[in-house]
C-alpha positions as CSV (number, residue, x, y, z in Angstrom):
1,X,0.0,0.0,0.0
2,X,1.4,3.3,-1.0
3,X,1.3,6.5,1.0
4,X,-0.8,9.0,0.1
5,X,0.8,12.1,-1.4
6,X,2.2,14.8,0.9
7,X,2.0,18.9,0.9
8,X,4.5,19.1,-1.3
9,X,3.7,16.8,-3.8
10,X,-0.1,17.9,-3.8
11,X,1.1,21.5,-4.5
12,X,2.7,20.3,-7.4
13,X,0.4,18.6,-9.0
14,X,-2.3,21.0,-8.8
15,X,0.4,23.8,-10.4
16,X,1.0,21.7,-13.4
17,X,-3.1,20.8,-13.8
18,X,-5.1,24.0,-15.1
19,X,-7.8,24.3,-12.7
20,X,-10.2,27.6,-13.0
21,X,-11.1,29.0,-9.7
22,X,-14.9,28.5,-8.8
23,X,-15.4,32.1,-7.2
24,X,-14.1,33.9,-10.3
25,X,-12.9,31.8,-13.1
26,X,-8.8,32.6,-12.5
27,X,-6.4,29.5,-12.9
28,X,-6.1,28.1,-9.0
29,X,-2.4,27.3,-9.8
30,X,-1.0,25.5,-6.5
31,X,-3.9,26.7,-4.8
32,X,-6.6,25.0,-3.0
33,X,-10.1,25.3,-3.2
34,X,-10.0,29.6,-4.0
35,X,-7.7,31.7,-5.5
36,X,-6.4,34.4,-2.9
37,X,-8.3,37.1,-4.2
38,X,-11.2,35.4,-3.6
39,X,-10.1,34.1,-0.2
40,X,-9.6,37.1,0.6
41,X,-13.0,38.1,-0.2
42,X,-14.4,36.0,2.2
43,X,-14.8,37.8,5.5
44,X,-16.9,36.4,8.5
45,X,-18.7,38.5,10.3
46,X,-20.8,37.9,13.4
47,X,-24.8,38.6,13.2
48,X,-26.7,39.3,16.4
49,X,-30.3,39.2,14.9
50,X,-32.2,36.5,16.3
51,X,-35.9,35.1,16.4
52,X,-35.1,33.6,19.6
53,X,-35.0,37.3,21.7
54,X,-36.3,40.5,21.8
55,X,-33.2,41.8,22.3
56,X,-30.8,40.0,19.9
57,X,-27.3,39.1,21.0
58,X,-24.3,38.1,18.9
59,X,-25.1,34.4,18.3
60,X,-24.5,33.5,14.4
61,X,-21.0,33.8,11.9
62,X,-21.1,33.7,8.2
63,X,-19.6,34.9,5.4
64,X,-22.1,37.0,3.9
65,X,-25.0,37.0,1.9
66,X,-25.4,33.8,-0.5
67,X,-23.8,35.5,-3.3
68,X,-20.9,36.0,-5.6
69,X,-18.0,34.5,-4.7
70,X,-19.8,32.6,-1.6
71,X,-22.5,31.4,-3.8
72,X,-20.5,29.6,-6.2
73,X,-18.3,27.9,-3.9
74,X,-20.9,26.9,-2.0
75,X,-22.8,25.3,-5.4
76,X,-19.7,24.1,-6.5
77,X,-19.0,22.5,-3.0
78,X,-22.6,20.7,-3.4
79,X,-22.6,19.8,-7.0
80,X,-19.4,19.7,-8.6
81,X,-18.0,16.9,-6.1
82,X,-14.9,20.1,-5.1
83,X,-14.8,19.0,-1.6
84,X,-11.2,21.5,-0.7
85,X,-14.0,23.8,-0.6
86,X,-15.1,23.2,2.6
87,X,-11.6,23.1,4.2
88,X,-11.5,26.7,2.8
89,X,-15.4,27.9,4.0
90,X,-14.7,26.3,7.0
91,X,-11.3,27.2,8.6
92,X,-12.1,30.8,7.9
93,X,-15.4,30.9,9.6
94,X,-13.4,29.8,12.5
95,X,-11.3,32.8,12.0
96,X,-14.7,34.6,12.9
97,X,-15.9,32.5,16.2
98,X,-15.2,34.7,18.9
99,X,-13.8,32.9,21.6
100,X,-15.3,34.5,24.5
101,X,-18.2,32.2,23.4
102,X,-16.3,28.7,24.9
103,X,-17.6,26.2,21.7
104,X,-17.6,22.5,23.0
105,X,-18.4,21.1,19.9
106,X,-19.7,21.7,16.3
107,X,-22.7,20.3,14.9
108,X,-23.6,19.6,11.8
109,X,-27.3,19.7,10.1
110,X,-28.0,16.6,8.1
111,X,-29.0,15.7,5.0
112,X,-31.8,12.9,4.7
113,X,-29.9,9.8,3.6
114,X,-32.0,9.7,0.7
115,X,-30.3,13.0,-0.4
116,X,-27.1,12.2,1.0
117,X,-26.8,8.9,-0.6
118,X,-27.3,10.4,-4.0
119,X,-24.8,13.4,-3.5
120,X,-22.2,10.8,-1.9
121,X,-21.6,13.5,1.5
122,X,-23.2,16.1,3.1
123,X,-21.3,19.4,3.0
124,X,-22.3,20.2,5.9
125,X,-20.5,17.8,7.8
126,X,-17.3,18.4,5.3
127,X,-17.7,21.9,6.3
128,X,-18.2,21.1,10.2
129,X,-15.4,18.8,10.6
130,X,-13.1,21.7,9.2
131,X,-14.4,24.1,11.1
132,X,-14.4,22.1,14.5
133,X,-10.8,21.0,13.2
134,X,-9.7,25.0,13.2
135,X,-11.6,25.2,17.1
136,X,-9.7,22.4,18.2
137,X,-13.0,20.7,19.0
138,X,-15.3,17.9,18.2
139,X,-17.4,17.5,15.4
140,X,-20.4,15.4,16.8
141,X,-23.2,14.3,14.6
142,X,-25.9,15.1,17.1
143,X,-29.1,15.6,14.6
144,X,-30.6,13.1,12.1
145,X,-32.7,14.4,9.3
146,X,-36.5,12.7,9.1
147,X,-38.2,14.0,6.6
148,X,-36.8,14.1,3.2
149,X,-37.5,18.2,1.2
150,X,-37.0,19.9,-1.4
151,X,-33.4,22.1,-1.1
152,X,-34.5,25.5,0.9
153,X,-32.1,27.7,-1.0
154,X,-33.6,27.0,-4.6
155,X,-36.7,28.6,-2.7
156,X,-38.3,31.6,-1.9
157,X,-40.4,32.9,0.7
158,X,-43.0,31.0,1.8
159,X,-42.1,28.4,-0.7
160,X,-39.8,27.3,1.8
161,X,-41.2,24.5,3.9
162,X,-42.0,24.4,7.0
163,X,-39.2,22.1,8.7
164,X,-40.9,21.1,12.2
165,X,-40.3,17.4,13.0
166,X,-37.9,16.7,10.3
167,X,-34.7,16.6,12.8
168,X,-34.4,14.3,15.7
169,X,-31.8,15.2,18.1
170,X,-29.6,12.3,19.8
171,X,-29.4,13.9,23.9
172,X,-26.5,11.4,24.2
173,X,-24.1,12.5,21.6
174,X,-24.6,16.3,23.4
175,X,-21.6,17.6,24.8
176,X,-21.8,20.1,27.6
177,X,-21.6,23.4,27.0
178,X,-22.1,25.5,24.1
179,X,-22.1,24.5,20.6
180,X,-22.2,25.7,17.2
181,X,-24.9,24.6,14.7
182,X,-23.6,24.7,11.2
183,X,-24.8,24.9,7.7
184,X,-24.2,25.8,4.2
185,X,-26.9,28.1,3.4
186,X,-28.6,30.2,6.2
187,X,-32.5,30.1,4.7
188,X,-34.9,30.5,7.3
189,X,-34.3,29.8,10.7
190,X,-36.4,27.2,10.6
191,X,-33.7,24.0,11.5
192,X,-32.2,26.6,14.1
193,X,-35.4,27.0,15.5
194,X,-36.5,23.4,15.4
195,X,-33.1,22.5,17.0
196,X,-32.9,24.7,20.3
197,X,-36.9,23.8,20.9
198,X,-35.9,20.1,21.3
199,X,-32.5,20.8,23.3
């Protein structure tokens, strides 16, 4: 059995094969994932809106609206099989975690295995497991997914179903502490919501 190739050697290959950038078309050269113009377009930034209050407190990080650059890395994430994507989304949303909040753990929404099966992964968890790597924390798969839907983001509105009852938390696989919830698309609230009623 053979090693798998190191740093070095992965650097090298991806210099020699042309590769266009998925945020804006540029040849990656030895880079992974994003060219560094468009890494460097991705700032995270933490929201304090909230459904949960009346007065909202910092509590969610993203990247920014689903859009340019962030739009098509996240699509080509999803359906083009470019999974150094989420090793790219996910370390620098880390960047952004304050860490006066303590995270335990990082938790990933599912995907119905239906879905997941087709799509062979959930980037979800891709992007979890390199954000909780980044935390120095544990990736725990706490929720299973239900009820099978249509994808929220193609949606709009009040097209977007309603997604009561279609996660089931596992109590057991809770860590102590708190946790982030993470996703690829921020929609509604709706599997933020659904979560914190059942935990």
């Amino acid at each position: 059995m053979t090693a798998p190739p190191g740093p070095t050697l992965l650097g090298a290959l991806r210099a020699l094969l042309p590769r266009a950038c998925p945020g804006c078309g540029a040849q990656l050269g030895p880079h992974a994932g994003l060219c560094p113009a468009c890494r460097a377009a991705l700032r995270p930034q933490v929201q304090a809106h909230s459904p949960l209050r009346a007065h909202p407190e910092p509590h969610l990080v993203t990247l920014g609206t689903y859009s340019g650059v962030r739009r098509r890395a996240v699509r080509e994430l999803k359906f083009a099989q470019a999974r150094d994507l989420a090793r790219v989304l996910g370390e620098t949303l880390a960047t952004g975690v304050p860490d006066t909040w303590n995270v335990q753990a990082v938790i990933p929404v599912p995907l119905h295995p239906t879905r997941q099966r087709e799509r062979g992964f959930n980037q979800s968890e891709l992007l979890g497991r390199a954000l909780a790597g980044a935390l120095a924390v544990p990736c725990v798969p706490a929720l299973t997914r239900t009820r099978a839907g249509a994808q929220q983001a193609r949606r709009h509105g009040a097209q977007r179903e309603d997604l009561h009852g279609a996660f089931r938390a596992h109590e057991g696989f809770l860590p102590t502490g708190p946790v982030l919830l993470i996703d690829d698309v921020l929609t509604t609230t709706s599997a933020l919501m659904h979560w914190l009623r059942r935990v």
